[in-house]
C-alpha positions in Angstrom: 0.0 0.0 0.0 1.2 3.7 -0.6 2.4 5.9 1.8 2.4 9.2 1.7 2.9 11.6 4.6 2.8 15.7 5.2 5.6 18.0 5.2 7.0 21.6 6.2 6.9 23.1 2.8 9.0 25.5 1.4 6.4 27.9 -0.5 6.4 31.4 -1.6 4.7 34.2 0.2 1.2 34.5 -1.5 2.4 38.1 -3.6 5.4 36.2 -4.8 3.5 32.8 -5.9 3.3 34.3 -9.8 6.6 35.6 -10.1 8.3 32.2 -8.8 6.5 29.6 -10.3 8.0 28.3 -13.2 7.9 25.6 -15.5 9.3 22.3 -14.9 13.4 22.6 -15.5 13.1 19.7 -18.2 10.5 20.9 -20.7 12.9 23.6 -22.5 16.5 24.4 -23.1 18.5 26.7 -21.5 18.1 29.4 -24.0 14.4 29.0 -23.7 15.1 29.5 -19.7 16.9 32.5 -19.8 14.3 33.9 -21.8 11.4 33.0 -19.9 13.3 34.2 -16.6 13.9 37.8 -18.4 13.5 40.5 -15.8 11.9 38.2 -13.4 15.1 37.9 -10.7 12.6 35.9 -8.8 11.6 32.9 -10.9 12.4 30.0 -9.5 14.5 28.9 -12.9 17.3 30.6 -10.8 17.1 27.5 -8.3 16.1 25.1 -11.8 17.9 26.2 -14.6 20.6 27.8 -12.6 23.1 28.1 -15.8 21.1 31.2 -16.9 22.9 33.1 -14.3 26.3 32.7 -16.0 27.2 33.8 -20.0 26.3 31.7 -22.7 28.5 28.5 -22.8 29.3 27.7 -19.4 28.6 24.0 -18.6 25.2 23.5 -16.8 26.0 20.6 -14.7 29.4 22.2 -13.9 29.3 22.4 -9.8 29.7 26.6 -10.0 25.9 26.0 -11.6 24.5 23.7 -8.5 26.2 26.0 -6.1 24.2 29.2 -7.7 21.2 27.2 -7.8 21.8 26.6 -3.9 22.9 30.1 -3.5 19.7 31.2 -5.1 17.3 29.3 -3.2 18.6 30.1 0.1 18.6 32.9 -0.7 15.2 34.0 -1.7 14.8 32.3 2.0 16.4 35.1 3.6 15.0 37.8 1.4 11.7 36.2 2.6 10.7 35.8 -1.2 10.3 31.9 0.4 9.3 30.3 3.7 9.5 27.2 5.2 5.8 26.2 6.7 6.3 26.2 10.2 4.0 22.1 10.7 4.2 19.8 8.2 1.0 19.7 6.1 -1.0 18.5 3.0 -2.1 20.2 0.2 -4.2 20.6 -2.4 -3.3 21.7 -6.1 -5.9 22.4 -8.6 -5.3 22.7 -12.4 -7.4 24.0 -15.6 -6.6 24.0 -18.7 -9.0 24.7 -21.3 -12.0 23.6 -19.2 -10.5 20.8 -17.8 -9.6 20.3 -14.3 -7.4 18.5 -12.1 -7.3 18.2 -8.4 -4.1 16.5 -7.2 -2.7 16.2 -3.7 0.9 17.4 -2.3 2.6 15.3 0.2 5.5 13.3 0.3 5.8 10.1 -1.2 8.4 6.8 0.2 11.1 6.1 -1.5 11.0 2.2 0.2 7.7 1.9 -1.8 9.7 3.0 -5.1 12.2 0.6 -4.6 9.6 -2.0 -3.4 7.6 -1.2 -6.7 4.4 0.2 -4.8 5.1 3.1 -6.7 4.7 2.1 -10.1 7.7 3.0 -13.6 6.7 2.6 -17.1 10.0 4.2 -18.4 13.7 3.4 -18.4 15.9 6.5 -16.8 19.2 7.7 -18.7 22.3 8.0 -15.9 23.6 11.1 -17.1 20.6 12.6 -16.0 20.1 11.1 -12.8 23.9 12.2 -12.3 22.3 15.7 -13.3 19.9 15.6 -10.6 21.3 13.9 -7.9 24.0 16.5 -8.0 21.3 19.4 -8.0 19.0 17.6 -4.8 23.0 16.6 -3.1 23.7 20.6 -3.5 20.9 21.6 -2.4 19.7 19.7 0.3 15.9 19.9 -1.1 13.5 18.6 -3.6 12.6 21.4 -5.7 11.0 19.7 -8.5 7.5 17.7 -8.1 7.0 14.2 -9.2 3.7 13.7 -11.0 2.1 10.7 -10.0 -1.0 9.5 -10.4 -3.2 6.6 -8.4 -6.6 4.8 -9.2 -9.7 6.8 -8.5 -10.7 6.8 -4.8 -13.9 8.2 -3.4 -13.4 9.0 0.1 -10.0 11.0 -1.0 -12.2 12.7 -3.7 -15.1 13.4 -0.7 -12.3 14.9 1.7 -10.6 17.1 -1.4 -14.0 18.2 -2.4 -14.8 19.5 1.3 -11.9 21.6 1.2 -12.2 23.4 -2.1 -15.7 23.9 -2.3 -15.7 25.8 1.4 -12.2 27.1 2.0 -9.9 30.1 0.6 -7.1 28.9 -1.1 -3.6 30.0 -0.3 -2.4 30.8 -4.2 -4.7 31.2 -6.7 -2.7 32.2 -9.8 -2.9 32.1 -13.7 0.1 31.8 -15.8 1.4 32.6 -19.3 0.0 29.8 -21.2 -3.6 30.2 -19.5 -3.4 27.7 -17.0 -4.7 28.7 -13.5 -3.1 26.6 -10.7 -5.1 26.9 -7.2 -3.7 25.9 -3.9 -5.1 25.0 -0.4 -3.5 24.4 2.7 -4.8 21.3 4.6 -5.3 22.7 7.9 -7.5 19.9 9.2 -5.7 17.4 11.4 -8.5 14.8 11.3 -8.7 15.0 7.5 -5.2 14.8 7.3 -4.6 11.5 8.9 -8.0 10.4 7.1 -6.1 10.6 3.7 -2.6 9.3 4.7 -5.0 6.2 6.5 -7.0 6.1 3.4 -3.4 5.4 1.3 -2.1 2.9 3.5 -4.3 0.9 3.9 -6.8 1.4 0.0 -4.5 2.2 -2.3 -2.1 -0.4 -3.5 -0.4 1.7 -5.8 0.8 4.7 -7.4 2.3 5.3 -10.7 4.9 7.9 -11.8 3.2 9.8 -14.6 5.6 12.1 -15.5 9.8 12.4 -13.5 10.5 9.4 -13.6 14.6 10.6 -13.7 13.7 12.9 -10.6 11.7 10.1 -8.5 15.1 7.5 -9.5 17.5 10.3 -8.9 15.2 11.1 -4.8 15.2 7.3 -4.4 19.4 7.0 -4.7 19.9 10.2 -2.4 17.9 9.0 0.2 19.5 5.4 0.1 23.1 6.9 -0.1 21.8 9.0 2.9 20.5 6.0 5.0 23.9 4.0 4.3 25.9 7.2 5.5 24.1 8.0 9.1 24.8 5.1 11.7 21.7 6.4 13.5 18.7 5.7 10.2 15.6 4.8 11.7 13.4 5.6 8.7 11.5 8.6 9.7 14.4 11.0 8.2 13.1 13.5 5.4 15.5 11.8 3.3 13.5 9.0 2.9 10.3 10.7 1.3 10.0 12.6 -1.8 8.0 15.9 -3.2 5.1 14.3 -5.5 1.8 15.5 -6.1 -1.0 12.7 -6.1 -4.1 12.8 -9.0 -6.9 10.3 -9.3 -6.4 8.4 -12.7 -9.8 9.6 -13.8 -8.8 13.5 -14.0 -5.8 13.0 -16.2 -4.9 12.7 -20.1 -1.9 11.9 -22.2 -1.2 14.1 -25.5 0.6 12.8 -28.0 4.5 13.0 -27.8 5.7 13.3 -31.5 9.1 12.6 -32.8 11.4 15.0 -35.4 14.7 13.1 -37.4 18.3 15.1 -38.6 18.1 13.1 -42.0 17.0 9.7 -43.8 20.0 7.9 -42.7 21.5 8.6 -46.3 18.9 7.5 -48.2 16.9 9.2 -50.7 13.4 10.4 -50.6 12.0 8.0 -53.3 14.2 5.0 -51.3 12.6 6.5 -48.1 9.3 6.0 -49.1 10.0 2.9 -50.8 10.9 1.0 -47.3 8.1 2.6 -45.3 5.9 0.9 -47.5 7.3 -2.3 -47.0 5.0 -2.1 -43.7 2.5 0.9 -43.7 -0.2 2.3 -46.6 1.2 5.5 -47.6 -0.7 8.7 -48.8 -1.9 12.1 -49.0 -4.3 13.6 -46.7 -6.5 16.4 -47.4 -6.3 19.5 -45.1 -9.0 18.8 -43.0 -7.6 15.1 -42.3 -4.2 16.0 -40.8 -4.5 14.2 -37.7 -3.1 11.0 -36.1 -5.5 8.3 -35.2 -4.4 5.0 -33.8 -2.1 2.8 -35.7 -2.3 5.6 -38.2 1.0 7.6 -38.2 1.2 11.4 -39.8 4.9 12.2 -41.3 5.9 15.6 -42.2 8.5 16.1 -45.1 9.1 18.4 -48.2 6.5 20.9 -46.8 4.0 18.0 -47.0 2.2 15.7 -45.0 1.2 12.3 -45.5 -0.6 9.6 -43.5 1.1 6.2 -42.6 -1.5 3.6 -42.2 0.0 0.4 -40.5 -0.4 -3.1 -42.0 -1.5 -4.3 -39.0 -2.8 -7.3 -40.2 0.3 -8.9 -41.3 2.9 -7.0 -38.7 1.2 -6.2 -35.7 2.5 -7.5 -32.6 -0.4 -8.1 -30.0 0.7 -7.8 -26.6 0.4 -4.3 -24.7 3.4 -2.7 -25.8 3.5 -4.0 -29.3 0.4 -1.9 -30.1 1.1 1.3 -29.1 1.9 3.8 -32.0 5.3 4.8 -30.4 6.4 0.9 -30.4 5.2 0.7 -34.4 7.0 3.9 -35.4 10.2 2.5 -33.6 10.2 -0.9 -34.9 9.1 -0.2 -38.0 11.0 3.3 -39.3 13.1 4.6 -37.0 15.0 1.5 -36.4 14.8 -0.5 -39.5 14.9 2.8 -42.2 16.3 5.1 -39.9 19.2 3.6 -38.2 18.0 4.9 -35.1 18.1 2.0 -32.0 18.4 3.9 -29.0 15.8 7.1 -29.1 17.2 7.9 -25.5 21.0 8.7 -26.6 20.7 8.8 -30.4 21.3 12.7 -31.3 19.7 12.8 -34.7 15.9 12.4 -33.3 14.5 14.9 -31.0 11.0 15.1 -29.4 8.0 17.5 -28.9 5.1 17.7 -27.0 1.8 17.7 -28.4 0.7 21.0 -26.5 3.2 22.5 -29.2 0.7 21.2 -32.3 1.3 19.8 -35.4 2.9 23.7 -36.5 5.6 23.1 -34.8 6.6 20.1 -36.1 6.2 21.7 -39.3 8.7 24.4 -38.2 11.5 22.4 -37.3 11.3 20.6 -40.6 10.7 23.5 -42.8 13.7 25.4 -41.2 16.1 22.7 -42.0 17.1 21.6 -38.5 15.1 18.5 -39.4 13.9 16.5 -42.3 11.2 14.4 -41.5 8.8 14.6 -38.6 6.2 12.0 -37.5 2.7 12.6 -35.4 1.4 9.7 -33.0 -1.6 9.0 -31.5 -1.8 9.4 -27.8 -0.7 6.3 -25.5 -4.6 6.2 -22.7 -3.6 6.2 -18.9 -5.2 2.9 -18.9 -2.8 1.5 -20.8 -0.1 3.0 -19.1 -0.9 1.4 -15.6 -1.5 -1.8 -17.6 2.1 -2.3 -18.6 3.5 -0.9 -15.4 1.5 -3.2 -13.9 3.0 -6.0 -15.9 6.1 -4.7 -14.8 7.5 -4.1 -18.5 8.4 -0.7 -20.2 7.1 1.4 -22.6 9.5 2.8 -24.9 11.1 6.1 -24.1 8.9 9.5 -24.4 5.5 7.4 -25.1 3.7 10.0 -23.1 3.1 13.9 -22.1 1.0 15.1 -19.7 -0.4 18.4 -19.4 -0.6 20.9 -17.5 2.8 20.8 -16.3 3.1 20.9 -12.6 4.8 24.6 -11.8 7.9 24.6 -9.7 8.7 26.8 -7.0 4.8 26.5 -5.3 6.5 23.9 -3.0 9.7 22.6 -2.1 11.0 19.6 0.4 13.8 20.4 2.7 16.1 17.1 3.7 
């Protein structure tokens, strides 16, 4: 069963809440950082993205970087920008997007049930960036960056949320840039408090990393190297929990996490398309077709797009990860055609999030950066918890979730 337990959050003051939340540190580059943290000396892609304090070029995971982002962080401390809650609580985070809402909880997850597979992976982690943020937790003493899980739908934890956002004030209450307003509540009830941890341990079996897994793997090794280095580990040790924020599986939904390629792997257009369809029905949609559908694949290339319908009656493998869209395109293209075996180190393919849209994709290739760019159809949560149930792996960057969870609105001292 999953346990989760409160903490003394590190939060901003309610006027600073805007100006420091930020985006997660891994969903743009560092050029993209520094631009976003423009004139804002108070975002918390100081503490994040802490290379956008030095000139272009220096080495972000050089240790000048993760002592500025300590320096930083303690710092907006002492300014006061920050505070440390003075009891260790729950809370509740609220998300819409478009009309769609999600209500997730904020505590602190174990790092024994991530080792002891309570809490749930569906993706493989890369060690350079573990190393990357193991360094930044090490440095800093703190979790900084939420981990997004997700669990399956209870109704006494949606009863108890439900009580406190339809009756109290929330503590931040803030719309960002992109038009998602993020609403926060401070669990101030003690009874309801242990009601949910109670409800955790003893209802729900698991919980399943949605989106970190690198920052849940990179938590999990901290606080074991932690436990092997004091004598005196008895388990209650901040070190041993995590920052996560908890939604029901019913709330969420995947978009579609698409995939741009350098170049054909030296073969020509004509040869290109002569291998694709080997395995897939090739042609032309019209304008108000251009859309991905399941085992349908759109490709972008030569300022055109076409759709790639899968012969799934001759090449399909049926078992859970064999159908997903991501698993076809890699088996059948980017390997085979492509040349491309390893998506996670390869650095001709690169990926973008379907909150970008299908322009963007169209921008990367018509710029020249890329030359052919491919459209998927969404993995469902469903079938996410299916194959982390199964204990196998989906391959890497099947899935985006949005909204992003902001960072900054809450940080973990260990």
């Amino acid at each position: 069963m999953a346990i989760i337990k409160p903490f003394e959050a590190v939060r901003p003051q309610p006027e600073h809440a805007a100006e420091v939340s930020s985006l997660p540190y891994d969903v743009m580059n560092t050029a993209e950082a520094r631009q976003m943290a423009e004139k804002n000396q108070r975002s918390f892609l100081h503490v994040s993205r802490a290379e956008i304090d030095f000139p272009d070029g220096i080495d972000e995971h050089s240790q000048e970087v993760y002592d500025r982002a300590r320096d930083n962080f303690y710092k907006f401390m002492a300014d006061g920008v920050l505070f440390q809650e003075a009891y260790a609580s729950l809370y509740i985070y609220q998300q819409n997007m478009q009309g769609r809402t999600q209500t997730g909880l904020v505590a602190c997850s174990s790092i024994e049930d991530y080792f002891n597979d309570v809490i749930k992976k569906h993706e493989l982690t890369r060690p350079e960036k573990e190393e990357d943020r193991i360094r930044h937790m090490e440095t800093l003493q703190a979790h900084v960056g939420p981990i997004f899980l997700t669990y399956p739908k209870n109704d006494e934890v949606d009863e108890i949320i439900l009580s406190v956002t339809d009756n109290e004030e929330p503590v931040y209450n803030i719309l960002t840039k992109d038009g998602v307003r993020h609403t926060v509540w401070l669990l101030l009830d003690k009874d309801k408090t242990d009601q949910l941890v109670s409800i955790f341990e003893n209802k729900i079996p698991f919980t399943y990393i949605a989106d970190g897994h690198h920052r849940t793997a990179s938590a999990a090794k901290v606080g074991l190297k932690m436990k092997e280095q004091n004598p005196n580990h008895d388990g209650t040790e901040d070190y041993n929990f995590f920052l996560s924020v908890l939604f029901p599986d019913d709330q969420l939904q995947i978009m579609d996490y698409n995939r741009v390629v350098k170049d054909l792997n030296g073969l020509s257009k004509e040869e290109f398309f002569q291998k694709i369809q080997e395995r897939f029905y090739l042609r032309k949609p019209k304008p108000d077709e251009i859309k991905a559908s399941q085992h349908l694949i759109l490709m972008y290339i030569d300022k055109e797009w076409f759709w790639l319908r899968f012969q799934q009656e001759k090449f399909l493998r049926n078992d859970p990860i064999g159908v997903l869209d991501v698993t076809i395109l890699q088996e059948n293209i980017l390997d085979p055609i492509l040349g491309i075996k390893d998506v996670r180190t390869d650095k001709r393919i690169d990926f973008v999030g379907g909150i970008r849209g299908l322009k963007e994709l169209e921008r990367r290739v018509d710029s020249g950066e890329m030359k052919v760019a491919f459209a998927l159809y969404p993995v469902s949560l469903k079938q996410l918890m299916d194959i982390a149930d199964s204990g196998k792996i989906m391959p890497p960057k099947s899935t985006w979730f949005e909204p992003k969870l902001r960072d900054g609105l809450f940080s973990h001292l260990f």
